[in-house]
FIKOLZA-1660 file (N, C-alpha, C; in steps of 0.1 Angstrom, whole numbers, plus 5000, padded with zeros to 4 digits):
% residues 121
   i   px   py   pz ch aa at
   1 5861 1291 7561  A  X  N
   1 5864 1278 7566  A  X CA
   1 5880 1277 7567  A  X  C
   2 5882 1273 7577  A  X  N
   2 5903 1272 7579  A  X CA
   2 5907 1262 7575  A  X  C
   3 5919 1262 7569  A  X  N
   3 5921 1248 7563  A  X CA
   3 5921 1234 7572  A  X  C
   4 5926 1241 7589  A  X  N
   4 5929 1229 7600  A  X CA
   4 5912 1220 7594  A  X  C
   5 5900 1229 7596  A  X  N
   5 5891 1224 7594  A  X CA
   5 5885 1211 7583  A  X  C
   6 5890 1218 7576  A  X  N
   6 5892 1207 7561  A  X CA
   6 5900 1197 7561  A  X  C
   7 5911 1202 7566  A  X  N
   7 5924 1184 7566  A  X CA
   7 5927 1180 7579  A  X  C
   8 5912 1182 7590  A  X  N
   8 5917 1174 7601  A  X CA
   8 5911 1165 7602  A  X  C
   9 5919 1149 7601  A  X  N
   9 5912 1137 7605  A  X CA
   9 5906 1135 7614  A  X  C
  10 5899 1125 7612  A  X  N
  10 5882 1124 7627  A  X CA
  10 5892 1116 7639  A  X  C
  11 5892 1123 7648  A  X  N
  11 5898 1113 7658  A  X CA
  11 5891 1106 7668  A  X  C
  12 5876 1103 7667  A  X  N
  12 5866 1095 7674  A  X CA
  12 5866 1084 7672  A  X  C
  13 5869 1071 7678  A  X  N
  13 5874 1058 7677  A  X CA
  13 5885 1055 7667  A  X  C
  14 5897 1062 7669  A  X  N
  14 5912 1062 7663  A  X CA
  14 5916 1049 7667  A  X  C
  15 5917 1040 7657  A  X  N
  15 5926 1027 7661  A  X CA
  15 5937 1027 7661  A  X  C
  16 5945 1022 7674  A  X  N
  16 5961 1029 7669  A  X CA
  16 5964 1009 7672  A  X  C
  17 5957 1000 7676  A  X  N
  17 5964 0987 7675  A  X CA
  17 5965 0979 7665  A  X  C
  18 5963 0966 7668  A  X  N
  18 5963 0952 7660  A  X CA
  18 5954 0956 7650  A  X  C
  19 5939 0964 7649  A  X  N
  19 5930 0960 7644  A  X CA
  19 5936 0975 7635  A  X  C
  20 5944 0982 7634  A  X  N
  20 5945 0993 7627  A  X CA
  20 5953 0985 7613  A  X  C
  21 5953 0974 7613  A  X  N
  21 5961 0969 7603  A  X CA
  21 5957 0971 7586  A  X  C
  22 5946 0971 7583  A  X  N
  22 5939 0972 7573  A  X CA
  22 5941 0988 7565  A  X  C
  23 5941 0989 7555  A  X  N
  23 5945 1003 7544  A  X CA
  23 5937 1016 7556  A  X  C
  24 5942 1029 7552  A  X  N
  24 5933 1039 7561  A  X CA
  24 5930 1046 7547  A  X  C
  25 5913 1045 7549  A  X  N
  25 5905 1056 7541  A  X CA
  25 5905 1067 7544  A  X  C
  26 5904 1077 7535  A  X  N
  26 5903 1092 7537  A  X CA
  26 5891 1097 7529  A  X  C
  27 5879 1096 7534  A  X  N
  27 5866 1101 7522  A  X CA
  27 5865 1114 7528  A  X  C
  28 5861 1121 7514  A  X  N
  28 5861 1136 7515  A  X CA
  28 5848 1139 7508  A  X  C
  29 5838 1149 7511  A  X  N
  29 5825 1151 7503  A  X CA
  29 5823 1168 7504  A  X  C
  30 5823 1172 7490  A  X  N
  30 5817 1186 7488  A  X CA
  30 5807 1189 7481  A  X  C
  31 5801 1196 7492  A  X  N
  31 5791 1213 7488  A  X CA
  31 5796 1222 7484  A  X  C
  32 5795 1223 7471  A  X  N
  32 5799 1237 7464  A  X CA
  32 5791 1251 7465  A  X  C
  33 5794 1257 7466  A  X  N
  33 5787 1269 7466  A  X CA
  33 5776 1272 7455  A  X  C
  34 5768 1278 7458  A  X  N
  34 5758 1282 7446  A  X CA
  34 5761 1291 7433  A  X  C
  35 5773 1297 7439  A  X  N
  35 5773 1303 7425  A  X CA
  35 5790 1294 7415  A  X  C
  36 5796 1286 7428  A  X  N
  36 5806 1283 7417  A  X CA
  36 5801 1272 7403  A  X  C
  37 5807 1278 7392  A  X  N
  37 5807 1276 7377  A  X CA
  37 5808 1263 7377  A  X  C
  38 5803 1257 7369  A  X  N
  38 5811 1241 7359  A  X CA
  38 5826 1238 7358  A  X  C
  39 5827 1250 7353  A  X  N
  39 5840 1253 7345  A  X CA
  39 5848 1253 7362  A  X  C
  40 5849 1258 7372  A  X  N
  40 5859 1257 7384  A  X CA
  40 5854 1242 7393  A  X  C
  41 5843 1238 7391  A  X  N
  41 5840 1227 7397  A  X CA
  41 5847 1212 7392  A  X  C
  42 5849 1221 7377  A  X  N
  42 5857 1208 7366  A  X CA
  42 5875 1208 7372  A  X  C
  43 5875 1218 7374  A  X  N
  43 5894 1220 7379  A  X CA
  43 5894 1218 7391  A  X  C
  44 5887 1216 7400  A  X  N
  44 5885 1214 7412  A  X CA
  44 5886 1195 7411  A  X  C
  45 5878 1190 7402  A  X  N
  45 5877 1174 7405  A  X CA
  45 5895 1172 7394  A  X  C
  46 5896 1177 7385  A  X  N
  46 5909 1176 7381  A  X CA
  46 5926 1179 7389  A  X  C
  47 5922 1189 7395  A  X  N
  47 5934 1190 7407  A  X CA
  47 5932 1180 7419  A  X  C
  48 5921 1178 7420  A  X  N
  48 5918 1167 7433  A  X CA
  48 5929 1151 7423  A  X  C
  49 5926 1148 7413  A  X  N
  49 5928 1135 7406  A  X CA
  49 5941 1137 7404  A  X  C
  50 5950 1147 7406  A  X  N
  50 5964 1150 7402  A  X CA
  50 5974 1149 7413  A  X  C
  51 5963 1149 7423  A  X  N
  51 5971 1145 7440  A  X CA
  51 5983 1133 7437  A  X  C
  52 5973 1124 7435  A  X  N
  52 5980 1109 7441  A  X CA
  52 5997 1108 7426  A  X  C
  53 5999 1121 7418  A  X  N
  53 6010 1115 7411  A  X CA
  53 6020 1129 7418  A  X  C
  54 6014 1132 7426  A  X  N
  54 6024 1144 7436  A  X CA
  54 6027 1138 7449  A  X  C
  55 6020 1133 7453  A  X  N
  55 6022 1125 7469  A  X CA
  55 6021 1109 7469  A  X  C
  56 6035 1105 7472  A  X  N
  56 6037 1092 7470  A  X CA
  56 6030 1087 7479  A  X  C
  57 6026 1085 7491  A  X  N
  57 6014 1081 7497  A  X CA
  57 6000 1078 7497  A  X  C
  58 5998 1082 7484  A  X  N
  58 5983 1076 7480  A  X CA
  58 5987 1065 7470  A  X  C
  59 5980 1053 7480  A  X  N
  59 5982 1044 7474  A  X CA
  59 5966 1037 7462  A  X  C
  60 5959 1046 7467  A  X  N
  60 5947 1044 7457  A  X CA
  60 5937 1058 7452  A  X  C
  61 5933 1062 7449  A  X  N
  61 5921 1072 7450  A  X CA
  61 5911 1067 7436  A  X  C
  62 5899 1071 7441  A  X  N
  62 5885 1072 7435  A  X CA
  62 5877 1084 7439  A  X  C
  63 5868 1086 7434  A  X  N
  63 5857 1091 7429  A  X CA
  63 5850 1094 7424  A  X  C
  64 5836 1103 7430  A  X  N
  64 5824 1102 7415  A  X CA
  64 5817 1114 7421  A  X  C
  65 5803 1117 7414  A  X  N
  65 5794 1125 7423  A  X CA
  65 5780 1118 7423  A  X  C
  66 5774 1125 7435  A  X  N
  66 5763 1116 7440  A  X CA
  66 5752 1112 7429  A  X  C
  67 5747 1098 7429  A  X  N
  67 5735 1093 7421  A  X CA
  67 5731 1086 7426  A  X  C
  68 5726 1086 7442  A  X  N
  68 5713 1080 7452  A  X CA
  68 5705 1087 7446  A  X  C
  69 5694 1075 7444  A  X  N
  69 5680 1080 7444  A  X CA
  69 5671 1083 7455  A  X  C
  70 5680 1082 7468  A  X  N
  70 5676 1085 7479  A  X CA
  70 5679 1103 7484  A  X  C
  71 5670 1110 7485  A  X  N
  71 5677 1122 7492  A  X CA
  71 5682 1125 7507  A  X  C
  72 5696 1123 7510  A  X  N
  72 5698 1124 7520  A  X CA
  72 5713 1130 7516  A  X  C
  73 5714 1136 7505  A  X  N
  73 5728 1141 7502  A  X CA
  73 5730 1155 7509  A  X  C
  74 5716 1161 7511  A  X  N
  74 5719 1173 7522  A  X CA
  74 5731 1190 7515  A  X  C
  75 5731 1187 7496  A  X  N
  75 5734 1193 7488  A  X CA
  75 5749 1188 7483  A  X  C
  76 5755 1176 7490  A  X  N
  76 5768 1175 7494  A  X CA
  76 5767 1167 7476  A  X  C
  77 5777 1172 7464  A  X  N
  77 5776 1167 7451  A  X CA
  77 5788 1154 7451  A  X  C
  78 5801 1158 7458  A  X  N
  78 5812 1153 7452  A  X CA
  78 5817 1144 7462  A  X  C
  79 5822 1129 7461  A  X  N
  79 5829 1122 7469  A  X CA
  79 5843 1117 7465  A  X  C
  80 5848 1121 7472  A  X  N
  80 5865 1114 7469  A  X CA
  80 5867 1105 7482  A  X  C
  81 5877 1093 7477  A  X  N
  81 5885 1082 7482  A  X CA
  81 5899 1084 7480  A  X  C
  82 5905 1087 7492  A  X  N
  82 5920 1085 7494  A  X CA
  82 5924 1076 7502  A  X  C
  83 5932 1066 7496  A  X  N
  83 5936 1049 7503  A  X CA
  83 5948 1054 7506  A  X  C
  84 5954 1055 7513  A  X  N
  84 5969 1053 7523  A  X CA
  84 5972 1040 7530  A  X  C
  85 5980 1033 7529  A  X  N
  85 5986 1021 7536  A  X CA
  85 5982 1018 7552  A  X  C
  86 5988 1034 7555  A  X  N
  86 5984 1031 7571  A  X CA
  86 5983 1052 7574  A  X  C
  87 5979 1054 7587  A  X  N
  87 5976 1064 7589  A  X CA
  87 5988 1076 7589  A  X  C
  88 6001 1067 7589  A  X  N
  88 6014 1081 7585  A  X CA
  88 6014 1082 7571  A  X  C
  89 6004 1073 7562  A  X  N
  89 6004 1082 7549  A  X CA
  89 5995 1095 7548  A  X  C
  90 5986 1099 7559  A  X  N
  90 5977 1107 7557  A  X CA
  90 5984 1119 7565  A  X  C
  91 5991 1113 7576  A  X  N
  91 6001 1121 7587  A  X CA
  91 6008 1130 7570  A  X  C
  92 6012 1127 7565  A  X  N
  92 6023 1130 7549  A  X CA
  92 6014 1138 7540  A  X  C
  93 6002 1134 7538  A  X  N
  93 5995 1141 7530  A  X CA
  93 5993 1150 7535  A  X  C
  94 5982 1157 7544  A  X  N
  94 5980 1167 7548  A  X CA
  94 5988 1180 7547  A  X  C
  95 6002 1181 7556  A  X  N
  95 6008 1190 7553  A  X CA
  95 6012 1193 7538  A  X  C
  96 6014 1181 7531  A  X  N
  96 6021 1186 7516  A  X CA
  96 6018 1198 7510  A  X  C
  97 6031 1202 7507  A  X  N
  97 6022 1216 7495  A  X CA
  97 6015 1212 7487  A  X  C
  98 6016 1200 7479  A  X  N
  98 6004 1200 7465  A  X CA
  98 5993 1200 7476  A  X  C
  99 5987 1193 7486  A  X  N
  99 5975 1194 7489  A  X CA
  99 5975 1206 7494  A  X  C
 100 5982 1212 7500  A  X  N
 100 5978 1228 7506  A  X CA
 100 5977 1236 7492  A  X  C
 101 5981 1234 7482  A  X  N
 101 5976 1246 7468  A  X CA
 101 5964 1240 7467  A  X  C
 102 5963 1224 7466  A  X  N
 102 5950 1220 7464  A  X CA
 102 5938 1227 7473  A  X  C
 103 5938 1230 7485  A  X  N
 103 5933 1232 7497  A  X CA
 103 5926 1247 7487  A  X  C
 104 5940 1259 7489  A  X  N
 104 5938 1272 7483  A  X CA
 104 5932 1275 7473  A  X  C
 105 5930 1263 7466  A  X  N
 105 5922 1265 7453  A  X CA
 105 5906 1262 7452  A  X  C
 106 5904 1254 7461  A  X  N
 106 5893 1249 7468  A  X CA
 106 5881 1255 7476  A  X  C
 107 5891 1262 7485  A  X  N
 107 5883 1269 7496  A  X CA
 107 5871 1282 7488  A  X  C
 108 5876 1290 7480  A  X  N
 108 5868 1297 7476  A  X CA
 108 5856 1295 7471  A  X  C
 109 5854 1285 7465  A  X  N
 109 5843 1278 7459  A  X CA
 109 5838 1266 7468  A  X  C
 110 5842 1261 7478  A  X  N
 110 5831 1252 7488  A  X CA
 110 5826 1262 7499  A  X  C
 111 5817 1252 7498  A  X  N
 111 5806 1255 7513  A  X CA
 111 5806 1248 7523  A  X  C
 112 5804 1234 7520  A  X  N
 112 5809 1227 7533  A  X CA
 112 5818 1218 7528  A  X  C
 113 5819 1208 7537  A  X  N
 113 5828 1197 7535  A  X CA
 113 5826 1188 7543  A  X  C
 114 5828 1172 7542  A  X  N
 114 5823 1162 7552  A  X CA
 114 5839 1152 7553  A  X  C
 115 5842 1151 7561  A  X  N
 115 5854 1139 7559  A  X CA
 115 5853 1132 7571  A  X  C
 116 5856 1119 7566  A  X  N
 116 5852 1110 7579  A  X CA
 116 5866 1100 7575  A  X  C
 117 5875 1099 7584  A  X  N
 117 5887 1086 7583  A  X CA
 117 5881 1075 7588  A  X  C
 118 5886 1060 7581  A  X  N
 118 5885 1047 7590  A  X CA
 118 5895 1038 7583  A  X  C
 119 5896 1029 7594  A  X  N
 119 5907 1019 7589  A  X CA
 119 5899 1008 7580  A  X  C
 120 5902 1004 7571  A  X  N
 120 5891 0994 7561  A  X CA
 120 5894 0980 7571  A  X  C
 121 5889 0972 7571  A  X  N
 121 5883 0956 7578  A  X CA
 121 5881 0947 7567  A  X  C
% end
């Protein structure tokens, strides 16, 4: 998987007007691979949580791992929330180096990845 792959925002109904006013989300969901450990899946959600005191542009983050009692998670375990103000905070994230070590550290142990951007309403 290339990293363009992993940190490129969805650009299918990009709001760039009036209505783009509201915070821009960044949710991110991973499939870990079958054989990666506890032990790297644990440093994986702890470098993810260390972003937002390296990159002044996250103005919020969350997450957790899935507990639907519905199956439709499709293997995907992990969801992250990255809040940026407006979409030049994510323009700032992406390239940073913390997130590109983040990225390197990552890639060997996922399988897929789901990211979907929107402006919150």
């Amino acid at each position: 998987m290339s990293l363009f792959a992993l940190t490129s925002p969805c650009v299918a109904g990009d709001d760039e007007g009036p209505a783009a006013a509201g915070p821009y989300r960044h949710v991110v969901c991973f499939k870990f691979k079958d054989d990666a450990t506890p032990e790297q899946i644990t440093a994986i959600e702890k470098a993810f949580g260390e972003l937002p005191s390296k990159i002044d542009t996250i103005v919020d983050y969350e997450w957790g791992t899935n507990v639907s009692p519905e199956d439709h998670a499709q293997g995907f375990t992990h969801c992250f929330i990255v809040t940026f103000a407006d979409k030049k905070g994510l323009e700032v994230y992406i390239p940073h180096e913390a997130h590109k070590a983040f990225v390197d550290r990552l890639l060997p142990i996922l399988d897929k990845v789901f990211v979907i951007d929107f402006v919150a309403k």
